[in-house]
C-alpha positions in Angstrom: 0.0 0.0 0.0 3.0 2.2 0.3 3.2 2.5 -3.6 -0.5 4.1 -3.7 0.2 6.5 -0.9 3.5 7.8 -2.4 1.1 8.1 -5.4 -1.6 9.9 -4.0 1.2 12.3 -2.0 3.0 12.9 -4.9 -0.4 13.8 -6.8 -1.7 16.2 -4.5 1.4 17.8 -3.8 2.0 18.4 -7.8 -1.6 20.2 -8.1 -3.2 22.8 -6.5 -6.9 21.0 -6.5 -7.5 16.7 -6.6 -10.7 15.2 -6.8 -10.0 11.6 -6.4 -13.6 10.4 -7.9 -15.7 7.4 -9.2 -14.8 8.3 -13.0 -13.6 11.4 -14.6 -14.5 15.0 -14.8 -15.5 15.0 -18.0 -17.7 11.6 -17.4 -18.5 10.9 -14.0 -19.7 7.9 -12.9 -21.5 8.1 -9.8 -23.8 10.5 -8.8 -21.8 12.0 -6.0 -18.8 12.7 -8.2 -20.9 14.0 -10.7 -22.1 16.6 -8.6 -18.5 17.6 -6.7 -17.3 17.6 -10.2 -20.4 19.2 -11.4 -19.3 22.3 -9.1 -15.9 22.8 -9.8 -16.1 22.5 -13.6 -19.4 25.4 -13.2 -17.2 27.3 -11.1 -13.9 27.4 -13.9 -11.7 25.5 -11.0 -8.6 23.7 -12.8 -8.1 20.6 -11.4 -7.0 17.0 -11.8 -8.8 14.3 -11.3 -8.1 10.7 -10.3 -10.3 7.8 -11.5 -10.3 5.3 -8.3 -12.5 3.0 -10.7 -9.4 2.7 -12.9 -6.8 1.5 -10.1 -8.1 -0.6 -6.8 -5.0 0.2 -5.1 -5.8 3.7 -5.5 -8.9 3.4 -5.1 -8.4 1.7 -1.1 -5.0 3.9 -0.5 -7.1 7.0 -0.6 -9.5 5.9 1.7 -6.7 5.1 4.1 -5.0 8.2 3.2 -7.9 10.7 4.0 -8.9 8.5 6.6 -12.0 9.3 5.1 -14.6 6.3 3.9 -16.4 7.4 0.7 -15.5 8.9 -2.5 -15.3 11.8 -3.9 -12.9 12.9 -2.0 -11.5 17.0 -2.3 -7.7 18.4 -1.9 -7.0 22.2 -2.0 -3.0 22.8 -1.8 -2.4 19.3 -0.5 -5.1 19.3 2.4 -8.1 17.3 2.5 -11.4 19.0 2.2 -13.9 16.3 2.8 -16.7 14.8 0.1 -19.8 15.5 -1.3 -21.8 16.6 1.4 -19.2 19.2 2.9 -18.3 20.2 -0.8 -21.9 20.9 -1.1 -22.3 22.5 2.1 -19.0 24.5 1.8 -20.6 25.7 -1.8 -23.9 26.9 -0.5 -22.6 28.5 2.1 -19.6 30.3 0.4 -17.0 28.6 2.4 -15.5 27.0 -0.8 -15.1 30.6 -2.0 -13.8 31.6 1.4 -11.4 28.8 1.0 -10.3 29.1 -2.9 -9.5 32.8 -1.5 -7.5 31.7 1.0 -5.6 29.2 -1.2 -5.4 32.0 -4.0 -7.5 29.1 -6.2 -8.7 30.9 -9.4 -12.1 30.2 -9.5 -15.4 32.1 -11.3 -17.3 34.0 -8.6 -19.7 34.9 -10.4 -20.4 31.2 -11.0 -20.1 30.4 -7.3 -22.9 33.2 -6.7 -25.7 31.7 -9.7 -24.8 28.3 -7.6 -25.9 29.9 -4.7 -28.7 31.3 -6.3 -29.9 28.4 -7.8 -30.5 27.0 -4.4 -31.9 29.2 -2.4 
């Protein structure tokens, strides 16, 4: 298992944002990555993303990594943000702006506003 954790290290250390997810950004495959990804692509974040379905080792050694039990899982500037739920939270509230801020993440305010809109 040390192989997949050098993996995921190396990965989130070489990119600003990681969403480890059940497919890819550009075709999800589970509902709960498609909505994590759904909000960074709205929102113009450049990320990379990492297809657990594609590798098992990766796909257990983030789990381990995070400590965290479900996928998607989040990573702004090599810390763990949580999954779908807090993503979604963090989004509605304007945490995930406050965060990107923070982080100096370039991401489409404007965007994150209509989001917020949206669901109110």
């Amino acid at each position: 298992m040390s192989d997949a954790k050098t993996r995921i290290e190396d990965t989130v250390k070489a990119n600003d944002v990681v969403l480890y997810m059940k497919g890819t950004k550009d075709m999800p495959q589970c509902g709960f990555s498609s909505r994590v990804a759904g909000v960074l692509n709205y929102m113009g974040v450049d990320y990379a993303d990492v297809n657990v379905l594609a590798d098992e080792e990766i796909r257990q050694g983030i789990k381990d990594y995070s400590n965290w039990p479900t996928i998607p899982q989040l990573y702004v500037k090599g810390e763990f943000i949580g999954g779908c739920d807090i993503i979604t939270e963090m989004t509605l509230s304007g945490e995930l702006d406050t965060l990107f801020d923070e982080k100096q993440v370039t991401y489409n305010k404007e965007a994150a506003d209509k989001i917020r809109e949206a669901n109110s």
